[in-house]
N, C-alpha and C positions, 0 to 999 in steps of 0.2 A: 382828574376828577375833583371837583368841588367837594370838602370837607368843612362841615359844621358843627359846632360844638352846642348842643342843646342844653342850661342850667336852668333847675327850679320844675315849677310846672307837676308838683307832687303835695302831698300834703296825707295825714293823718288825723283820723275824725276817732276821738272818744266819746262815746253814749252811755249814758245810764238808762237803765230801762226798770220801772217800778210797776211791778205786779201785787197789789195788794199790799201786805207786811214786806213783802219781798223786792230785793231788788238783785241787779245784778249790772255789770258792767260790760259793753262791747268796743273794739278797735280794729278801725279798718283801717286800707291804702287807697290810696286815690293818685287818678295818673289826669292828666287833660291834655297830655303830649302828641297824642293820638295822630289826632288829624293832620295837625302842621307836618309831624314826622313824614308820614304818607305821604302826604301829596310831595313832601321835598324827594325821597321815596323814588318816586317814581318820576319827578324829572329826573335823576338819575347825581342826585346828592348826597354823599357818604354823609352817615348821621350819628355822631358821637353823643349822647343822652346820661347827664347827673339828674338822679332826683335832687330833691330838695336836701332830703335828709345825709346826703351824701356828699354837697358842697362845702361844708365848711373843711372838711376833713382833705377832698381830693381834687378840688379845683384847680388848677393850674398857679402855679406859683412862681414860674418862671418864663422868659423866653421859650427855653427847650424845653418849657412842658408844652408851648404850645406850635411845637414845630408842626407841618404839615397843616395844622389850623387853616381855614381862611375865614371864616365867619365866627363869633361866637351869638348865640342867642340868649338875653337873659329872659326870663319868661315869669315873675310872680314868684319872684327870688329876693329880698331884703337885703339891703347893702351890708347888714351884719353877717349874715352868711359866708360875704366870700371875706370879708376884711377879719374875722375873728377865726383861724385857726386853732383848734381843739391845744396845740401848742400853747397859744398864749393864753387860750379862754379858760385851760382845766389847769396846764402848770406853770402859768403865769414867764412862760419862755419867751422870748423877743424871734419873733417869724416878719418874713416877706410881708407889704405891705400890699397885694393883688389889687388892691383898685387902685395904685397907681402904676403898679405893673402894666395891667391892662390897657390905661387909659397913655401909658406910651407905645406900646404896641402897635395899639387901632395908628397914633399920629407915623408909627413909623412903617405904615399900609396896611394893616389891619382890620378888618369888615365888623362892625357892631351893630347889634340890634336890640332894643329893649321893647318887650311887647308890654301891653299894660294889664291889670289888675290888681288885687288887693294888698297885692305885696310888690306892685311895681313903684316904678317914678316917687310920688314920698305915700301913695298907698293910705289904706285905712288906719285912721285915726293918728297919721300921718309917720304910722309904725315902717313904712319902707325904708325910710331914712336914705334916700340916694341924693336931695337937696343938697348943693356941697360939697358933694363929693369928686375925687379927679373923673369919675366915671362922668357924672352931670357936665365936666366941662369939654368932655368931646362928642355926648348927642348932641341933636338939632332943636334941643328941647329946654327950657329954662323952668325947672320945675318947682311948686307952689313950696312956701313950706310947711301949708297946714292938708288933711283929710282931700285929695285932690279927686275923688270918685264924681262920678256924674251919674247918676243912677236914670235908665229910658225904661223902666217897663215896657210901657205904651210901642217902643221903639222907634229908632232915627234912625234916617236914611241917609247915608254919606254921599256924597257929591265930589267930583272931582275939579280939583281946581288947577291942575296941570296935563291937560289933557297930551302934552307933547313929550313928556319924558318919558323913556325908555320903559319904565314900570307899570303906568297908568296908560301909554300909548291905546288905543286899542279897545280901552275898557269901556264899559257902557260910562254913560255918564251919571248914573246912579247907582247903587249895589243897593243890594237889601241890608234890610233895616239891623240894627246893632242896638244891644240892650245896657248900654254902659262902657263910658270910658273913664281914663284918668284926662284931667284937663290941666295942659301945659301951654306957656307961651313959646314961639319957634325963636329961633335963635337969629339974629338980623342977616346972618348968613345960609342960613335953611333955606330950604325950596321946601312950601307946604304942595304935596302932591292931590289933600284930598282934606273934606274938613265934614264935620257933624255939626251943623250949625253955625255959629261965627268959629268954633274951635278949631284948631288943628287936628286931625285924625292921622296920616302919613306925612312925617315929614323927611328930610335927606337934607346930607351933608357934609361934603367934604374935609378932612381935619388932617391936616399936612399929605401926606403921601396914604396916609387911609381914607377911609367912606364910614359912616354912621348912620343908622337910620332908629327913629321913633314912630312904633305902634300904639296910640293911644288906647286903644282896646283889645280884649283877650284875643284867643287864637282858639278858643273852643269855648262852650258854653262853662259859665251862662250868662257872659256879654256878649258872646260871640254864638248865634242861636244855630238849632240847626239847618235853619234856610239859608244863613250865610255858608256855612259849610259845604252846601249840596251846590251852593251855587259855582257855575264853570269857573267863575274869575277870581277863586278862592286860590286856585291851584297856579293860574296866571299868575296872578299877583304876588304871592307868596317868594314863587318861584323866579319870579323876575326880580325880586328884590335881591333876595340871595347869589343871583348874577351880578345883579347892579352892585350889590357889599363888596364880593371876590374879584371887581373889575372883569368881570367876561364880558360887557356889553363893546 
């Protein structure tokens, strides 16, 4: 069985709320892991799930942490996250260096995924901080180093530009419409599989004896609306990728 390693894709919202003289404070949890889970879920892909809040501390830090791995997903995760361990960030201790753990992993067969959002690729106000980094140099992606969001209210509809790979085989030759990606250039050896205008949207790509793949936009709203999620080729696609990462194809 395919095992996946899901990071990020969490988040905590504080409000104030002012009644009159009075005010008071509220703190929530937020998950957007939902969907992607499920549907991998039910092709029948074991699903190992870090919130956000929970990466810096238990991330994998080793080879043999990530034994049985075949995929990892980062998902709207900050490259501070996994590279600052509470070790060196609270007592200033010398820890593993995980993004470049990682990023010899993936070259020594390893399946990597980065999906996009606000905290992906170099994210809002270009606070992702993955430009750079050993992680950037085994996607398919050459990412901006400034605010990289592309904001569609209105929405765009993806088109596929390789209609013959194993991933996109198959697929309509449009998907519904997407409300925001991260925009990256593909790397001169990527295969762009699918694009939102002149951009790259999926791209793939081989990196020694591993697979890498970049999602320009989220995996759940609210770039990723709920028509793309209802739609059949959410679950296809998804699913095919995570074959194509684990080399099952």
């Amino acid at each position: 069985m395919t095992r996946v390693l899901i990071a990020g894709e969490s988040w905590v919202s504080e409000a104030t709320h002012y009644k009159g003289y009075d005010a008071f404070t509220s703190v929530t949890f937020h998950t957007g892991v939902d969907p992607l889970r499920d549907v991998l879920l039910a092709e029948g892909v074991e699903v190992d799930y870090l919130p956000a809040h929970e990466v810096p501390e238990r991330f994998p830090a080793s080879r043999a942490d990530l034994a049985g791995v075949d995929v990892v997903i980062l998902s709207d995760i900050g490259a501070n996250s996994i590279l600052l361990h509470p070790d060196t960030w609270i007592h200033g201790k010398r820890t593993t260096n995980r993004l470049v753990m990682l990023a010899d992993w993936v070259r020594d067969g390893g399946g990597l995924m980065m999906a996009g959002g606000y905290l992906s690729f170099q994210g809002f106000e270009g606070k992702a901080m993955w430009r750079g980094t050993p992680v950037e140099a085994v996607l398919p992606s050459v990412i901006s180093p400034y605010d990289d969001r592309v904001e569609t209210p209105e929405g765009i509809e993806p088109v596929v530009a390789d209609p013959a790979h194993p991933i996109t085989a198959g697929l309509s030759a449009t998907w519904p419409a997407l409300l925001g990606y991260n925009r990256f250039v593909a790397t001169d050896d990527a295969t762009v599989l699918a694009r939102v205008g002149d951009d790259p949207l999926l791209a793939v790509r081989p990196v020694g004896e591993g697979r890498s793949l970049a999602w320009a936009s989220d995996i759940a709203p609210h770039w990723c609306p709920e028509e793309f999620l209802d739609w059949d080729g959410y679950r296809t696609l998804f699913g095919r990728a995570i074959t194509w990462l684990a080399k099952g194809d």
